[in-house]
ROBATOR-295091 format. One record per atom (N, C-alpha, C): x, y, z; residue number from 1; atom name. Coordinates in pm, 1 decimal. Atoms other than C-alpha are relative to their C-alpha. Layout:
# residues N
<pt <X; Y; Z>; NUM; CA>;
...
# end
This chain:
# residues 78
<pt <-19.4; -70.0; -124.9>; 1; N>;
<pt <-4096.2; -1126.5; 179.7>; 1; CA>;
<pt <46.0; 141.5; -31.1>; 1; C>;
<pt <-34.1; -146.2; 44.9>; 2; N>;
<pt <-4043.4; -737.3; 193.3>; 2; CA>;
<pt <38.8; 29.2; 134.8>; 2; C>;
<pt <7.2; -108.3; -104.9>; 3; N>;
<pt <-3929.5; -502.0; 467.1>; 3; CA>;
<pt <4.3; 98.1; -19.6>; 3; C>;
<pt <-1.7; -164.8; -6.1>; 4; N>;
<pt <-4025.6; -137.7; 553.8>; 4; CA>;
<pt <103.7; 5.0; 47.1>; 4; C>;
<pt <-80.9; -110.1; -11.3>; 5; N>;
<pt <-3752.7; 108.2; 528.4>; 5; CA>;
<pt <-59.8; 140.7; -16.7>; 5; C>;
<pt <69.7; -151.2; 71.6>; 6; N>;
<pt <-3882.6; 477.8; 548.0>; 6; CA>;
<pt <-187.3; -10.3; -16.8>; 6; C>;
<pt <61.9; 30.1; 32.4>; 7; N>;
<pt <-4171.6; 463.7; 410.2>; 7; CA>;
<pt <-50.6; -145.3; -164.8>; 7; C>;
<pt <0.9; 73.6; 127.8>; 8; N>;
<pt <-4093.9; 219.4; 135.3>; 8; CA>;
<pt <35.6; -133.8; 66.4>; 8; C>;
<pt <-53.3; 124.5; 40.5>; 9; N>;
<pt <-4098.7; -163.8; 66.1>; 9; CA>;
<pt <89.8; -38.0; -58.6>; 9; C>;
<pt <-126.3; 41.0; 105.0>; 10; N>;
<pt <-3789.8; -330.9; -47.6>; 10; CA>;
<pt <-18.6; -184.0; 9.0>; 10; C>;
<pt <-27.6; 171.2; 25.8>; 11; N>;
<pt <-3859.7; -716.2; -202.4>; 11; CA>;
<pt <111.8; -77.2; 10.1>; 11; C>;
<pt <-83.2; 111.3; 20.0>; 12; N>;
<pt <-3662.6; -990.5; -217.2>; 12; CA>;
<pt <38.6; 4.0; -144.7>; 12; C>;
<pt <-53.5; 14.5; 131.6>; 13; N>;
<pt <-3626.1; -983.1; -561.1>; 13; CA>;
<pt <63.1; 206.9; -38.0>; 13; C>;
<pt <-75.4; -135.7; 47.9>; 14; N>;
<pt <-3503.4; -590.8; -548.8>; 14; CA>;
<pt <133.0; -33.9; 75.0>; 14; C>;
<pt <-100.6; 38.3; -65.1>; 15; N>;
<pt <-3193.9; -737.7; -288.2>; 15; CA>;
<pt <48.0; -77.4; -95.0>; 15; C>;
<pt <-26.4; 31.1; 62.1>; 16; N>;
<pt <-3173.2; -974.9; -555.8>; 16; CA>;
<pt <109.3; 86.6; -128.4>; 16; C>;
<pt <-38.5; -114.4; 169.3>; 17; N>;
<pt <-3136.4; -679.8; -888.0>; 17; CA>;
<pt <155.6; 74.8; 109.4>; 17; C>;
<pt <-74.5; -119.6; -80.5>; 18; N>;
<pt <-2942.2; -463.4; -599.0>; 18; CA>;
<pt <180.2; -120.5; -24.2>; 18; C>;
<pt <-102.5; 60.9; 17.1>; 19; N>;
<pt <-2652.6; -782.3; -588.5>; 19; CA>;
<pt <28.5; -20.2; -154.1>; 19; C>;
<pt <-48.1; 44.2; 155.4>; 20; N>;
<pt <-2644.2; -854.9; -957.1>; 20; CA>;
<pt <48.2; 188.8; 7.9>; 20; C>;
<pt <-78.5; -113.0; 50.5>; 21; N>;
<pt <-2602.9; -473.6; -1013.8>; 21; CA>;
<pt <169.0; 50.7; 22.2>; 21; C>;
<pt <-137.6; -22.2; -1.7>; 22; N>;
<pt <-2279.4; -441.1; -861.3>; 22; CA>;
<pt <107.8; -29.0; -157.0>; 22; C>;
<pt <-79.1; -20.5; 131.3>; 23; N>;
<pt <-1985.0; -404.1; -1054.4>; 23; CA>;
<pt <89.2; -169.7; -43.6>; 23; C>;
<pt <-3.5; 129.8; 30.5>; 24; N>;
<pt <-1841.2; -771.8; -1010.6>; 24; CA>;
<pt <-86.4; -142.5; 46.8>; 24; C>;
<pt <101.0; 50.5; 42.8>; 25; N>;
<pt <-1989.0; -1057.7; -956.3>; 25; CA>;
<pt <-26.0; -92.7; 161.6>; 25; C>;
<pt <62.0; 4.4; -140.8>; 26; N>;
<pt <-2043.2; -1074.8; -535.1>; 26; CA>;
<pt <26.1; 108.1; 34.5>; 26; C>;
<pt <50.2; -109.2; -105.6>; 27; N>;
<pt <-2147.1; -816.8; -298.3>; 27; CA>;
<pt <28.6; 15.6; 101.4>; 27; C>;
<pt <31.0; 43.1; -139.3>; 28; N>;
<pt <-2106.9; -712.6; 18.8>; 28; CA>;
<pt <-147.3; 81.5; 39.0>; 28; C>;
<pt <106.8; -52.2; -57.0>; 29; N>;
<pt <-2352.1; -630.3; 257.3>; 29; CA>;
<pt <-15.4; 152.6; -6.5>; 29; C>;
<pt <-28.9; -110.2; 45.7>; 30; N>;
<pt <-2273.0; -291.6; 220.2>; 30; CA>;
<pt <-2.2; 92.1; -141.8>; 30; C>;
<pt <-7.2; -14.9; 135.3>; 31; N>;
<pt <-2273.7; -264.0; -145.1>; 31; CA>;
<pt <-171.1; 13.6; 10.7>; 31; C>;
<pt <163.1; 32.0; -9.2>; 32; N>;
<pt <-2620.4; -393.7; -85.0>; 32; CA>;
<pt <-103.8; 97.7; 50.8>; 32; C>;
<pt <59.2; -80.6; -77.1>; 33; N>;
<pt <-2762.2; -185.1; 220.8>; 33; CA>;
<pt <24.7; 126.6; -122.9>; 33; C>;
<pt <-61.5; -108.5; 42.2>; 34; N>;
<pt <-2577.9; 159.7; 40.6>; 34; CA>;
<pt <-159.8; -20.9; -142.9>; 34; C>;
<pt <121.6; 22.5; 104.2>; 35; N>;
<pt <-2812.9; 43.9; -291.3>; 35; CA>;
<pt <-155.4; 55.8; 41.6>; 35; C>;
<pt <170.1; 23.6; -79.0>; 36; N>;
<pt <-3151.5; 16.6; -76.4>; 36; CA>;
<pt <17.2; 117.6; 81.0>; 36; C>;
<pt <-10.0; -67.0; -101.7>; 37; N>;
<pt <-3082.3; 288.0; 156.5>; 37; CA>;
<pt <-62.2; -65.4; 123.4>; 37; C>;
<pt <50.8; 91.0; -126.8>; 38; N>;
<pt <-3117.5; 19.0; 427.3>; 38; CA>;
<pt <150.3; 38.0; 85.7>; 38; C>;
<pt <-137.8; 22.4; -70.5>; 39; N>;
<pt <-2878.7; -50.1; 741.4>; 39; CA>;
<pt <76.7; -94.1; -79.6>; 39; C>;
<pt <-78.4; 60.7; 28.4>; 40; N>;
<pt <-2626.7; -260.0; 722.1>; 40; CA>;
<pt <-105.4; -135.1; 99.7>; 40; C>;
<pt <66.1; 98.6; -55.8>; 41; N>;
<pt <-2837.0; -470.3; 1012.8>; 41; CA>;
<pt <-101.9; -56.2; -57.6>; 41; C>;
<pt <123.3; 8.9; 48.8>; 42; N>;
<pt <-3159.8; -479.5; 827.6>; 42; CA>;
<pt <22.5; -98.8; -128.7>; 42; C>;
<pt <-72.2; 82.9; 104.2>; 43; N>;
<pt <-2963.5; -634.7; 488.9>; 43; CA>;
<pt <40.5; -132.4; 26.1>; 43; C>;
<pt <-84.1; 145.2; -44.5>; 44; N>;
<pt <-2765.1; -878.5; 665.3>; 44; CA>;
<pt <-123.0; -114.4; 59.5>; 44; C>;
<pt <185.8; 58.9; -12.9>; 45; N>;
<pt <-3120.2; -999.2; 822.8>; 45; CA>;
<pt <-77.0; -90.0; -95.1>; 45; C>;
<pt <75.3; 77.6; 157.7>; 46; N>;
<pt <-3275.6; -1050.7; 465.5>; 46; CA>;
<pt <88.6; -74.3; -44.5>; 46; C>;
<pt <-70.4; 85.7; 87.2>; 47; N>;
<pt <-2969.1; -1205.0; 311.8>; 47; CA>;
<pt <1.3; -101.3; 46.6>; 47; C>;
<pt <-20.8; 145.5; -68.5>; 48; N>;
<pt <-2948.2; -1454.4; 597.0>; 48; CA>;
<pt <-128.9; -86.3; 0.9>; 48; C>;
<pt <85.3; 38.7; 0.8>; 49; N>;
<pt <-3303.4; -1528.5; 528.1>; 49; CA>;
<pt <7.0; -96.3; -178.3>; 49; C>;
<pt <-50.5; 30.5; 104.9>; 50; N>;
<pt <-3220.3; -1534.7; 150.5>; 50; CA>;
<pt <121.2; -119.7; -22.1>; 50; C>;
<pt <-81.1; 139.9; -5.7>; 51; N>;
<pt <-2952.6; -1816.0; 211.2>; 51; CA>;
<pt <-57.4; -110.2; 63.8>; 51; C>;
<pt <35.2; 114.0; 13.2>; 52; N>;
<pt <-3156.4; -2005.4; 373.4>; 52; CA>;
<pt <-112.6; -82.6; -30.7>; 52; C>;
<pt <126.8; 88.6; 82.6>; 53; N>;
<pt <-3432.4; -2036.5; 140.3>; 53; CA>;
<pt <112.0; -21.4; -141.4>; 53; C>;
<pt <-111.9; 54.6; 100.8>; 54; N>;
<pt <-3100.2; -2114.8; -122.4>; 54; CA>;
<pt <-29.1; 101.9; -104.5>; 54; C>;
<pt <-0.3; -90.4; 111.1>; 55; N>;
<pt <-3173.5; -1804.6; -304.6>; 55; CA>;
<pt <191.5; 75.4; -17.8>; 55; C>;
<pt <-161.9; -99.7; 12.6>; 56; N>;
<pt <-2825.2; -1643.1; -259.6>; 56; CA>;
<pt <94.2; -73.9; 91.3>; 56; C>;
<pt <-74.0; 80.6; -119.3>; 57; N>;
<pt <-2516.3; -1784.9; -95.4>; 57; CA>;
<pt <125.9; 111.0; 16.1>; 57; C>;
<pt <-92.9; -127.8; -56.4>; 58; N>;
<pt <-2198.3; -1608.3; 49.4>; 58; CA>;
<pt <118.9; -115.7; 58.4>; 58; C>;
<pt <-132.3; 64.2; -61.9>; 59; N>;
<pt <-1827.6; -1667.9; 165.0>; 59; CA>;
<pt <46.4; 111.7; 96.9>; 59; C>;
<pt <-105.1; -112.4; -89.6>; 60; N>;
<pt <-1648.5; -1520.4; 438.1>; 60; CA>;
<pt <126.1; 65.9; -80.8>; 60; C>;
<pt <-128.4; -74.3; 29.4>; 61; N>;
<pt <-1377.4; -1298.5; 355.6>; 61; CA>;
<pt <31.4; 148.6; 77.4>; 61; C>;
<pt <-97.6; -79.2; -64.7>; 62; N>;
<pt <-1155.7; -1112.8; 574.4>; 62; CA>;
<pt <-91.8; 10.8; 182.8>; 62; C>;
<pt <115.4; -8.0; -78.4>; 63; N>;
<pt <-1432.5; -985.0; 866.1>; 63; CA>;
<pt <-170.2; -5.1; -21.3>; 63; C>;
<pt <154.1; 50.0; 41.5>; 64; N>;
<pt <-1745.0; -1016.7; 666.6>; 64; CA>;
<pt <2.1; -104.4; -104.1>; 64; C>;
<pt <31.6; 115.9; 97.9>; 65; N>;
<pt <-1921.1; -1219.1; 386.3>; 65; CA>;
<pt <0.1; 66.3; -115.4>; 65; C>;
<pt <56.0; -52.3; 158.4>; 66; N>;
<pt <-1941.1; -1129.8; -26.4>; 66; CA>;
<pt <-135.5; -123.9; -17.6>; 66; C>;
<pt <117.0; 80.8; 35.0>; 67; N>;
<pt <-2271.4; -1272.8; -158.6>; 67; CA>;
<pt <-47.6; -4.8; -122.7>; 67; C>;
<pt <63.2; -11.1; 166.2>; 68; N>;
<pt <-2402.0; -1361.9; -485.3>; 68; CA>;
<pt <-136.6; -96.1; -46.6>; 68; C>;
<pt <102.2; 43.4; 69.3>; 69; N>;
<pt <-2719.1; -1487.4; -647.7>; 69; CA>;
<pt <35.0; -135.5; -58.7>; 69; C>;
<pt <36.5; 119.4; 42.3>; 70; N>;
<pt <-2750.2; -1861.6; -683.9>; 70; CA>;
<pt <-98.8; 13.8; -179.7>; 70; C>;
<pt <37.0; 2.4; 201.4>; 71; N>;
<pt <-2810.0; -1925.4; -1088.3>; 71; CA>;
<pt <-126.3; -80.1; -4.2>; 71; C>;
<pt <122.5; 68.9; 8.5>; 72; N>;
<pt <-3103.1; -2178.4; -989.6>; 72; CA>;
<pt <-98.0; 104.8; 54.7>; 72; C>;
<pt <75.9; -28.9; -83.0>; 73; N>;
<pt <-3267.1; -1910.6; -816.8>; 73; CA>;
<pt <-118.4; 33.0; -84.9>; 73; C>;
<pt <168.0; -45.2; 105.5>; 74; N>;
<pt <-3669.3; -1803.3; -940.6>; 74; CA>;
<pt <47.2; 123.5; -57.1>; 74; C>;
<pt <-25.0; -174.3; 53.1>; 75; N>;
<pt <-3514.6; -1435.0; -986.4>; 75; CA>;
<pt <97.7; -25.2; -119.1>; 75; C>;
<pt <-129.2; -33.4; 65.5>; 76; N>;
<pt <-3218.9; -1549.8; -1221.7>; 76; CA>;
<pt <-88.0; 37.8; -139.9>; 76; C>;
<pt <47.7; -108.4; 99.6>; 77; N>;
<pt <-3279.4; -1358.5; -1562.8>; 77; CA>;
<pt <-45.0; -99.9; -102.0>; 77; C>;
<pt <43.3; 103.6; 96.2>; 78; N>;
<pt <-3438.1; -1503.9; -1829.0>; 78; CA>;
<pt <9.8; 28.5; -179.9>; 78; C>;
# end
């Protein structure tokens, strides 16, 4: 799955690279969007799509969620 931003595509597996890149080892949505030059709405969208094909999962904390890359997922590194 991809969505236009701009004129550009952003995959599923670049939301993927975009959460591993951070500096520890979950994300927020924000970390994420800021990466992609996406919203913050447009991110939260894909990730919630991304959890529930079990590619990525997430915890609440405080008013939002951190999210991180499931280790079974097809994207994990090889």
């Amino acid at each position: 799955m991809s969505s236009e931003h701009g004129n550009q595509k952003v995959t599923d597996t670049e939301i993927i690279d975009a959460i591993r890149s951070t500096s520890g080892p979950v994300a927020s949505a924000r970390d994420v969007a800021t990466r992609l030059s996406m919203t913050r709405t447009g991110i939260n969208e894909r990730l919630q799509d991304l959890l529930e094909e079990g590619r990525v999962s997430r915890k609440s904390v405080g008013n939002g969620y951190v999210w991180w890359v499931n280790d079974y997922s097809d994207d994990s590194a090889t």
